[in-house]
C-alpha positions as CSV (number, residue, x, y, z in Angstrom):
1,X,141.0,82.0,88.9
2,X,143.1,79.3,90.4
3,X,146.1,78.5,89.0
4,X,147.3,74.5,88.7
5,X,150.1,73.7,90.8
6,X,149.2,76.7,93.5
7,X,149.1,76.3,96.8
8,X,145.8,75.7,98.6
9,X,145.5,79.5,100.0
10,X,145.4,80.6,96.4
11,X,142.3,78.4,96.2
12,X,140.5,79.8,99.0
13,X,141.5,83.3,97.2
14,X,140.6,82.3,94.0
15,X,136.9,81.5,95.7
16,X,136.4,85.1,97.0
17,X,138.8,87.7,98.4
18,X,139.7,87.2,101.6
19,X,138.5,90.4,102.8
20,X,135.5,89.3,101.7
21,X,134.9,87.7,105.0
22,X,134.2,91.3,106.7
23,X,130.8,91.2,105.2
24,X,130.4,87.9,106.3
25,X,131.3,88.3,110.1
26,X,128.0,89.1,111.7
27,X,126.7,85.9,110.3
28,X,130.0,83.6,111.3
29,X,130.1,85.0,114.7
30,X,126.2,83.9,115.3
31,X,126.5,80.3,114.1
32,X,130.0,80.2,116.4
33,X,133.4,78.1,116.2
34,X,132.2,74.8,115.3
35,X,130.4,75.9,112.4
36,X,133.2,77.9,110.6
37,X,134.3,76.3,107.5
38,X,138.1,75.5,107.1
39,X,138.1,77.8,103.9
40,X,137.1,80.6,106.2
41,X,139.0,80.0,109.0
42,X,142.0,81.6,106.8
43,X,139.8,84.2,105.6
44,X,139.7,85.5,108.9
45,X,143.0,86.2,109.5
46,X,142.0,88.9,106.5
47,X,140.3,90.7,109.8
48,X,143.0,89.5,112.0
49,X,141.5,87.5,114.0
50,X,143.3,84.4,114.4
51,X,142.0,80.6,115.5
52,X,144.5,79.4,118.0
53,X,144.7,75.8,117.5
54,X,146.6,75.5,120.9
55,X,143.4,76.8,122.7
56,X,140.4,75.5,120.9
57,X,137.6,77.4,120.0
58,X,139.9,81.2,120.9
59,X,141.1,83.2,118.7
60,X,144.1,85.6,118.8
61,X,142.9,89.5,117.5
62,X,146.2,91.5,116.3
63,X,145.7,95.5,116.3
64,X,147.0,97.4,113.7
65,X,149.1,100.3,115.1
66,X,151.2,101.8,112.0
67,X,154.6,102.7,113.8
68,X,153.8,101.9,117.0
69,X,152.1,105.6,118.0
70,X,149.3,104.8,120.1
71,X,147.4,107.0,123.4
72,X,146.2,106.7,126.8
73,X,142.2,105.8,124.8
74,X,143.1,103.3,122.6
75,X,145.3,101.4,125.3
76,X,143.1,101.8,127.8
77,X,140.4,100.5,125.4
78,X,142.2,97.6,124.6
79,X,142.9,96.6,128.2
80,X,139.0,96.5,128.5
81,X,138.6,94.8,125.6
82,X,141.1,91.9,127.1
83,X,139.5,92.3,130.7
84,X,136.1,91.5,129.6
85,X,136.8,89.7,126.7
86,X,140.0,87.7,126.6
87,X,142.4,86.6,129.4
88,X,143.5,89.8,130.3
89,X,146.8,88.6,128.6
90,X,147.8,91.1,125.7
91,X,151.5,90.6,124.1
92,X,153.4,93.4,122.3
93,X,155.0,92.3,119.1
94,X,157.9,93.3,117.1
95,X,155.4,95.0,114.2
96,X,154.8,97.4,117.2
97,X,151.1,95.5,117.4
98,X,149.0,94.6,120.2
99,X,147.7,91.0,120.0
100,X,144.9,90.4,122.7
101,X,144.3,86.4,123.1
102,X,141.3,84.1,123.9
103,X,139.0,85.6,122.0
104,X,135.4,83.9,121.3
105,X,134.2,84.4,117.7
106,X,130.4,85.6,118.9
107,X,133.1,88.7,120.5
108,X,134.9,89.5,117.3
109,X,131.9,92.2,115.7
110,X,131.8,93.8,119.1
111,X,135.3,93.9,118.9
112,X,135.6,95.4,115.7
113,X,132.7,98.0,116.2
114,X,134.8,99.3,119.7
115,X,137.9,99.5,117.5
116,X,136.9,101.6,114.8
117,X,135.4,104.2,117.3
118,X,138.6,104.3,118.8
119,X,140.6,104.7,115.3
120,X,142.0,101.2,115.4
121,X,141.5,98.5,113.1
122,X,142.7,94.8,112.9
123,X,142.6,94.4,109.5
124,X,145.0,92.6,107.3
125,X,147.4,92.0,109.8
126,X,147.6,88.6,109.1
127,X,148.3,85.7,105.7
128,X,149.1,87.7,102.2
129,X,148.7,91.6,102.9
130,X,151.2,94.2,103.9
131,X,151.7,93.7,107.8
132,X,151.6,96.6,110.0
133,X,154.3,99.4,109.0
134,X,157.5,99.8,111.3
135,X,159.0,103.2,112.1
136,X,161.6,104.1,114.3
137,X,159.4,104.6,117.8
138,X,160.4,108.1,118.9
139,X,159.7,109.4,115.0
140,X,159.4,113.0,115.7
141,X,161.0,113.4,118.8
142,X,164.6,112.0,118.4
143,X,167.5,114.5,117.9
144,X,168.9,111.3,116.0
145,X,166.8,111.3,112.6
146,X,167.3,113.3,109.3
147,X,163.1,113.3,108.9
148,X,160.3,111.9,110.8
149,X,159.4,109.0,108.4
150,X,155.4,108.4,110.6
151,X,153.5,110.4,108.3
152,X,154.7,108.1,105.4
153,X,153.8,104.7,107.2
154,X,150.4,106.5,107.4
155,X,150.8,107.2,103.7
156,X,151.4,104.4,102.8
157,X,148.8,101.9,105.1
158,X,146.2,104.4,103.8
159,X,147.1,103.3,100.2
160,X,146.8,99.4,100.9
161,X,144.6,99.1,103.8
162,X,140.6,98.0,103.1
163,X,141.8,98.1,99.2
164,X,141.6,95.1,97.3
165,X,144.3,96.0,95.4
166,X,146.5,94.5,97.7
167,X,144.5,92.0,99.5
168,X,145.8,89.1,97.2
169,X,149.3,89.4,97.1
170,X,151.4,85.8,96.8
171,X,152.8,85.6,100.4
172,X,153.1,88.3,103.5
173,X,154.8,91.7,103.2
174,X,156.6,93.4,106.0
175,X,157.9,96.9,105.7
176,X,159.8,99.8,107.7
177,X,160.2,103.4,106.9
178,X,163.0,105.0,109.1
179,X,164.4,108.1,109.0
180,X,166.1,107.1,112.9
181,X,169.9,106.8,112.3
182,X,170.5,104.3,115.2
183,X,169.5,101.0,113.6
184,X,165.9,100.5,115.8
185,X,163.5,98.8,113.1
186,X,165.8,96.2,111.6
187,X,165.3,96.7,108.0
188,X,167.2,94.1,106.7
189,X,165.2,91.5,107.5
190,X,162.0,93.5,105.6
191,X,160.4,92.5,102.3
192,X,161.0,96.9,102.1
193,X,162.9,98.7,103.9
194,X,163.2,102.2,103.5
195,X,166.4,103.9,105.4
196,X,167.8,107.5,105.9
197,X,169.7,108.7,103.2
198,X,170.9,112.3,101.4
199,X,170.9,112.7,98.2
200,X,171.8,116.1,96.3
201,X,171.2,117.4,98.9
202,X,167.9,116.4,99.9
203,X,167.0,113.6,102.6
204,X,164.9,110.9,102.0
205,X,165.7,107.2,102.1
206,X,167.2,104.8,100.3
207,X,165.8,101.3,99.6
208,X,166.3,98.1,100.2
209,X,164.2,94.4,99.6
210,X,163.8,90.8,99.7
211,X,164.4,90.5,103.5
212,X,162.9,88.0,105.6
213,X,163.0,85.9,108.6
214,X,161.8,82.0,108.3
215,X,159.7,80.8,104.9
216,X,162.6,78.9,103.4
217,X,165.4,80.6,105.6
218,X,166.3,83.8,106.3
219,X,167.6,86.3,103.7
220,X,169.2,90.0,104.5
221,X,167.8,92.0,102.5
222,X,169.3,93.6,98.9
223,X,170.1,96.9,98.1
224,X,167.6,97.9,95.1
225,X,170.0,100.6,94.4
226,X,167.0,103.5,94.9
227,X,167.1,106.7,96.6
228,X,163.6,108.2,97.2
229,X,162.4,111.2,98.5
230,X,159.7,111.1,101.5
231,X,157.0,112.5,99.0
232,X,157.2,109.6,96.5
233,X,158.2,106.9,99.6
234,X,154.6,105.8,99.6
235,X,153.9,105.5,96.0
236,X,157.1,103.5,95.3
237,X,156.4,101.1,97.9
238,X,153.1,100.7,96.7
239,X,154.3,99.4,93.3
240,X,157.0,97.5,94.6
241,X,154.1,95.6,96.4
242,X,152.4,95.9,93.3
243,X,154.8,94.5,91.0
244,X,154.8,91.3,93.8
245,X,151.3,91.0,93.5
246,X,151.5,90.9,89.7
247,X,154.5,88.8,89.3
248,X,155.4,86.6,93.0
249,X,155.3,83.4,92.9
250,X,152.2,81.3,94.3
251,X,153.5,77.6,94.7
252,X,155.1,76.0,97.6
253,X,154.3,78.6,100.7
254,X,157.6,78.6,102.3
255,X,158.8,79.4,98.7
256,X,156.7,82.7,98.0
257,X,158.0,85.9,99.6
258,X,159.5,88.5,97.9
259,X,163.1,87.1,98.0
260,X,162.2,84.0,95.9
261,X,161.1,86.4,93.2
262,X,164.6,88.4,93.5
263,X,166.1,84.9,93.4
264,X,164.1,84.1,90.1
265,X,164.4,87.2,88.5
266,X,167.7,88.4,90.0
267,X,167.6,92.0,90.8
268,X,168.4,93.8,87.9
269,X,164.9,92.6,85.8
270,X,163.4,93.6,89.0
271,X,164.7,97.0,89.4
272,X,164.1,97.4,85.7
273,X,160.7,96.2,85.7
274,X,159.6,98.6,88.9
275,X,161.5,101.4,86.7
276,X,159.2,100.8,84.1
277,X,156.0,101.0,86.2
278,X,157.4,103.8,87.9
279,X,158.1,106.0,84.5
280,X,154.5,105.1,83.7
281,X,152.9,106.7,86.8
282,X,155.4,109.2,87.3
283,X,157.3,110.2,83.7
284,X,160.5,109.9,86.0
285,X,162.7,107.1,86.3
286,X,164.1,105.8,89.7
287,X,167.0,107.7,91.1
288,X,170.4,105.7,92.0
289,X,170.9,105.5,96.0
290,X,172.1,108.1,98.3
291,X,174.4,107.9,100.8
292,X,173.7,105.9,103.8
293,X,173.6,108.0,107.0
294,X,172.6,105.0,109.6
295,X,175.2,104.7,112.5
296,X,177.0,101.8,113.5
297,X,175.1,101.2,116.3
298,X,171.7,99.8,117.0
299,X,169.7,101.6,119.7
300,X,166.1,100.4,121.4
301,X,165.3,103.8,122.9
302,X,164.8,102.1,126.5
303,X,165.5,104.3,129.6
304,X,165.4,108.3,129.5
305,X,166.2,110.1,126.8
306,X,166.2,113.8,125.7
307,X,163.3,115.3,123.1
308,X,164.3,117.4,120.5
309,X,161.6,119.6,122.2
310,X,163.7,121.1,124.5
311,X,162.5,119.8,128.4
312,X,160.7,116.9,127.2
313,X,162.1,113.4,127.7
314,X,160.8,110.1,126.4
315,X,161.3,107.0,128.9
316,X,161.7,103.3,127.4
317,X,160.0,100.7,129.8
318,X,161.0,97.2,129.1
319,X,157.7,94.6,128.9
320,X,159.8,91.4,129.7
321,X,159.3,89.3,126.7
322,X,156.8,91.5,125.3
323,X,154.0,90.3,127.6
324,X,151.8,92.8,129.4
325,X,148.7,92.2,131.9
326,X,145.3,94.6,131.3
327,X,146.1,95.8,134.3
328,X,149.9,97.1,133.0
329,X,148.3,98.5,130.2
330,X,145.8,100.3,132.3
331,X,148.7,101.5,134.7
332,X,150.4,102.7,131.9
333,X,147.5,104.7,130.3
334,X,147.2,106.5,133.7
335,X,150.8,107.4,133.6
336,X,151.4,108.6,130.3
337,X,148.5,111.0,131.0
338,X,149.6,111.7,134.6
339,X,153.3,112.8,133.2
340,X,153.0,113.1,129.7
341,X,150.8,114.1,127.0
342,X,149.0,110.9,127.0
343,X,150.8,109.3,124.3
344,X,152.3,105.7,123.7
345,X,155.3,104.4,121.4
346,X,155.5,100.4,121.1
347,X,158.7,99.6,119.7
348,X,160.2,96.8,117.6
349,X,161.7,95.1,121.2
350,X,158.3,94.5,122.0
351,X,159.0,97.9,124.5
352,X,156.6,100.1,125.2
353,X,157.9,104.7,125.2
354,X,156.2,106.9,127.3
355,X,157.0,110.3,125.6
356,X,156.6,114.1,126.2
357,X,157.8,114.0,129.8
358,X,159.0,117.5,131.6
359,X,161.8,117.4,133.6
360,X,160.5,118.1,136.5
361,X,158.0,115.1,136.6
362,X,160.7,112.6,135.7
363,X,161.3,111.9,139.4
364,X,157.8,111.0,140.1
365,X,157.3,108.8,137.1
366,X,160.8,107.3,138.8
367,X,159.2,106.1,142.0
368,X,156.0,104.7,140.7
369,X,155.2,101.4,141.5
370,X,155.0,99.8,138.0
371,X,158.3,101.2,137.0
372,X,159.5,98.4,139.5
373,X,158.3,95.5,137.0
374,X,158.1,97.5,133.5
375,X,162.0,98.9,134.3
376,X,163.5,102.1,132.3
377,X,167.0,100.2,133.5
378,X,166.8,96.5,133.0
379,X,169.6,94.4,133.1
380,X,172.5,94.0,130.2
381,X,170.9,90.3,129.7
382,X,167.0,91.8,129.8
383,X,167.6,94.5,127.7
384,X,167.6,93.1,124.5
385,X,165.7,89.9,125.2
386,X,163.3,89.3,122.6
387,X,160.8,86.4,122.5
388,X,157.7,85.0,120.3
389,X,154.9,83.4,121.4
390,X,155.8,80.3,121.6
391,X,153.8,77.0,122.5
392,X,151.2,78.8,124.5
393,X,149.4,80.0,121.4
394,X,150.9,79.4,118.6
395,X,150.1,75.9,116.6
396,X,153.3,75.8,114.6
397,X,155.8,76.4,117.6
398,X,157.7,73.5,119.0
399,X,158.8,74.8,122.3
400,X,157.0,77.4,125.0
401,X,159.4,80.6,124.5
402,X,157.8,83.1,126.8
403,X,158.3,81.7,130.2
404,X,161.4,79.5,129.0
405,X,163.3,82.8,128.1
406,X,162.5,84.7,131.8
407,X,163.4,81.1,133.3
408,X,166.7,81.0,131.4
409,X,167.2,84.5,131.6
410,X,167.0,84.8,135.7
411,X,169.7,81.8,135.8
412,X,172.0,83.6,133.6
413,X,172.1,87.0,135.8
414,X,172.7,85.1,138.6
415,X,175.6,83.7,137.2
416,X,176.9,86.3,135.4
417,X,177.0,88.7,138.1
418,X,178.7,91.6,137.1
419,X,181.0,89.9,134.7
420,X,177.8,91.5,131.6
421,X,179.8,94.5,130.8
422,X,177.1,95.5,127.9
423,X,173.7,94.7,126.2
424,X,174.0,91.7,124.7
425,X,170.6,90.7,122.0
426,X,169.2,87.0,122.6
427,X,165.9,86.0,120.7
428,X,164.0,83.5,120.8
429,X,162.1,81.8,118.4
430,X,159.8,78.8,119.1
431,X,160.4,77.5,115.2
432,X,162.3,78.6,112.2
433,X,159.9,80.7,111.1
434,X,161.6,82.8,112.8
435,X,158.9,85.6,114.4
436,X,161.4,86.4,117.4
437,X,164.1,87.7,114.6
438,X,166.4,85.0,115.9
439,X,168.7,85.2,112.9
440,X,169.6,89.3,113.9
441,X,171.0,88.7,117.4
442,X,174.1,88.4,119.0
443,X,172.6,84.9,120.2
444,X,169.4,83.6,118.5
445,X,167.7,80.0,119.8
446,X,165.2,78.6,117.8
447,X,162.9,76.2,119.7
448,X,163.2,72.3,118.5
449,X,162.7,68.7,120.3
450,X,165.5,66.6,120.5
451,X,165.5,62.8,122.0
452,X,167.9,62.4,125.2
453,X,168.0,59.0,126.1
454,X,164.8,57.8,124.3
455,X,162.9,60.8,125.9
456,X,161.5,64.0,123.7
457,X,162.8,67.3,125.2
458,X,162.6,71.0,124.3
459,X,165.9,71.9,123.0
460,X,167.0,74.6,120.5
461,X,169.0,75.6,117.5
462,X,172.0,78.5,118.8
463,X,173.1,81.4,116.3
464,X,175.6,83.3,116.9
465,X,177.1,86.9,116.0
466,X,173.8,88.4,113.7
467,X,174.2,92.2,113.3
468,X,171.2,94.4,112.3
469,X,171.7,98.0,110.7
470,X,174.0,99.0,107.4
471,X,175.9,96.2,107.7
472,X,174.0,93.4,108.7
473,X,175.1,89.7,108.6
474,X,172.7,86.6,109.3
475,X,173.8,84.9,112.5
476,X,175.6,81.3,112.0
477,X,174.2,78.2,113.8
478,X,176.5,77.2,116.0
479,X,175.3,74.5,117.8
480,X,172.1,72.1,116.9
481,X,169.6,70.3,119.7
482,X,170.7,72.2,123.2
483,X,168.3,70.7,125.7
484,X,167.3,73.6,127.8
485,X,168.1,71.7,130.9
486,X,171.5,72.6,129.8
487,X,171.2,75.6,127.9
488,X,172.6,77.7,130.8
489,X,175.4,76.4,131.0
490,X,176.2,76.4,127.7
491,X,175.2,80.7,127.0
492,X,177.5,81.1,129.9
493,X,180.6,80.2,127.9
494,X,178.8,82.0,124.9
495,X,178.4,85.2,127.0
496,X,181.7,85.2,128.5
497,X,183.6,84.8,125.0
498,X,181.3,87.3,123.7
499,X,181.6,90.3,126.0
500,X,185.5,90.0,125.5
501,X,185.2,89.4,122.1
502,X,183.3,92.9,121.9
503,X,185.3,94.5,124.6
504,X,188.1,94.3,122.4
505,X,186.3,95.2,119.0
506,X,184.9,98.2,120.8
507,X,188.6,99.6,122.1
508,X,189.8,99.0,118.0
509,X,187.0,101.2,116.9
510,X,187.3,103.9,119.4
511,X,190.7,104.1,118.1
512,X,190.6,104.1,114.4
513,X,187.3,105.7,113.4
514,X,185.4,108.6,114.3
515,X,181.3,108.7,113.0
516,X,180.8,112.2,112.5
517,X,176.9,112.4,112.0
518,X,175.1,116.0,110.4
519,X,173.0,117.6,113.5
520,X,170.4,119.0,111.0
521,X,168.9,118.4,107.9
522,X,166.5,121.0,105.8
């Protein structure tokens, strides 16, 4: 039933379910573009499959991969899919997803049929469902993590995925389960975010909620004051998605996430209220938090680094801007079988992990050709660029961000030199809503025109000094309408004020605190 004063997706909902359209597909796809109805054109994104209004009559398809753990097949049956029916342009995002671009609509049933025998789906990756499921990207294999948390993304998209229990929930949700202790998944800017914690004890993960980038500004997210152990991780998260469902608000859109409920409720009627629910499925009421066992530091798992399986290595390769040819993707299929075990990690960087590596192989994975464009060592500036789409696809961006950000990017190294003495995290985001997490880096840019002597120009918003991890601040604008003409110049002084800044904050530390961190947990 629609409700007066809702927004117009809650009319289209209200109509049918917008998973609905799955049976309806075979039908849609035979009449083509020009005959799908506006109504149904956002019930599609219920199968993620997206119209791109910036290439008429394409469509973006987004692949759920819960966590990011993919293999040689599935990549290697996605690179087909893109050769022979897209562009042969796929682009890794920070959900760990693959999206593949320029899509007809008389492709998407073949599509969908070539996915499922591959054990991939694309559904509800996009408008209100539960998006896919971060995890730290070497879950299983670091040293650094008190449990694997994978299984319990896969616990947890089993619960809401093809179930209409959660396929009309107000506004998006996006959602982490980490046990990593280096920071790698960014949960505080998650609708949930489950982190490693101890407890009596026991590991397990502490919760937090409300996060989110753009829609009305970006919000850390709150401490829910919950410790839960990895068996009831799933379930919990389920109600707290539930309780959104059931109570979220379903107004203005940029007004509906989870964190305008908080706001409206304040958090201790919603901690109550998911106590409640919780004591009636379970005859147990919700546990205060744990301690927090996340490190300082934020790492993104790029480069070589030692298994816990004693011999095996996993190597980071950085996809510049998270853009990848079907050709890469083939190329990297090969290797991962060639030195691996055939297995993929995508990670929240929009990186790609090859993992299960002897050695004595690392050598020859070295000197491969592809290594030389998708790098283990990429510069302090690369490293930690992140970008969204930008112009080129998306209808709501106001500035191109992919090829801006290498542009950019390549000016600034030649500059710099070697004056980078570490990492430093820019992201880009073609708008605020914010899909390159512009708000959590060291320097965020959020694309924007601006007049310059009576001419329109792409220009952007620059935030400075945003921390992910345990303690995790919002960056601060710092300067409005940058033409990027200009915008080298200008991240020079940034850069240079920021690497001493740190220098200095990182010769305090070493002196005055020492992170002791438990090697093993049963």
């Amino acid at each position: 039933m629609f409700i007066p004063g809702a927004n117009p997706i809650e009319k289209y909902k209200s109509e049918k379910d917008g998973f609905d359209i799955l049976q309806e597909i075979e039908t849609i796809a035979a009449n083509g573009y020009a005959q799908i109805a506006p109504g149904d054109v956002e019930r599609l994104k219920w199968i993620g499959t997206f119209l791109r209004k910036r290439t008429p009559g394409f469509f973006m398809m987004r692949i759920r991969i819960t966590g990011g753990q993919t293999n040689s097949r599935q990549m290697r049956a996605l690179a087909g899919i893109s050769e022979r029916l897209g562009n042969n342009i796929m682009d890794v995002t920070t959900r760990q997803q693959i999206e593949l671009r320029a899509i007809k609509i008389e492709s998407v049933p073949q599509i969908l049929k070539e996915l499922k025998e591959i054990d991939l789906s694309s559904f509800q990756t996009g408008m209100d469902n539960i998006r896919g499921v971060n995890t730290c990207p070497l879950s299983g294999l670091t040293p650094h993590e008190i449990l694997d948390a994978y299984p319990y993304t896969i616990e947890f998209t089993n619960l809401f995925l093809k179930n209409k229990e959660f396929t009309n929930l107000p506004r998006k949700m996006n959602v982490t389960f980490t046990g990593c202790l280096e920071n790698c998944t960014h949960p505080e800017s998650q609708d949930i975010g489950l982190v490693p914690a101890k407890k009596d004890g026991k590991a397990g993960f502490n919760v937090s909620v409300g996060g989110k980038m753009g829609s009305g500004g970006f919000c850390n997210s709150r401490n829910l004051d919950v410790f839960v152990t990895a068996k009831d991780a799933a379930p919990l998260s389920a109600e707290i998605a539930l309780l959104f469902r059931d109570h979220g608000l379903r107004g203005e859109r940029t007004k509906c996430r989870l964190a305008f409920l908080l706001e409206s409720w304040g958090m201790d009627k919603f901690r109550s209220e998911l106590d409640a629910r919780w004591f009636s499925k379970t005859g147990e009421h919700m546990r205060p938090a744990g301690q927090d066992l996340r490190r300082e530091t934020e790492t993104d798992h790029l480069g070589v680094t030692p298994q816990k399986q004693p011999g095996l290595y996993a190597v980071g390769l950085k996809i510049p801007v998270g853009r990848i040819t079907a050709k890469q993707m083939q190329e990297l299929a090969r290797l991962s079988e060639s030195y691996g075990s055939g297995e993929l990690r995508i990670t929240p960087q929009q990186n790609i992990l090859l993992i299960n590596i002897p050695k004595e192989k690392l050598n020859g994975l070295m000197e491969e050709p592809l290594l030389t464009h998708l790098t283990p060592e990429p510069t302090p500036l690369s490293r930690k660029m992140v970008s969204c789409v930008g112009t080129d696809y998306c209808n709501i961006a106001l500035i191109e961000t992919k090829g801006i950000a290498l542009q950019v990017n390549a000016e600034l190294e030649k500059r710099c030199g070697k004056e980078v003495l570490e990492p430093i995290t820019i992201r880009w985001s073609g708008c605020a809503a914010g899909c390159g997490n512009h708000h959590t880096a060291d320097i965020g840019l959020q694309g924007i025109k601006a007049s310059v002597d009576g001419k329109v120009v792409d220009a952007v918003h620059i935030f400075v000094g945003g921390k992910s991890g345990k303690d995790a601040r919002p960056a601060e604008k710092m300067m409005e309408l940058v033409p990027i003409d200009i915008l080298p110049d200008v991240l020079m002084l940034i850069i240079r004020n920021m690497n001493l800044l740190k220098k200095v904050r990182r010769d305090v530390e070493a002196e005055q605190r020492v992170v002791m961190v438990p090697s093993n947990y049963e």
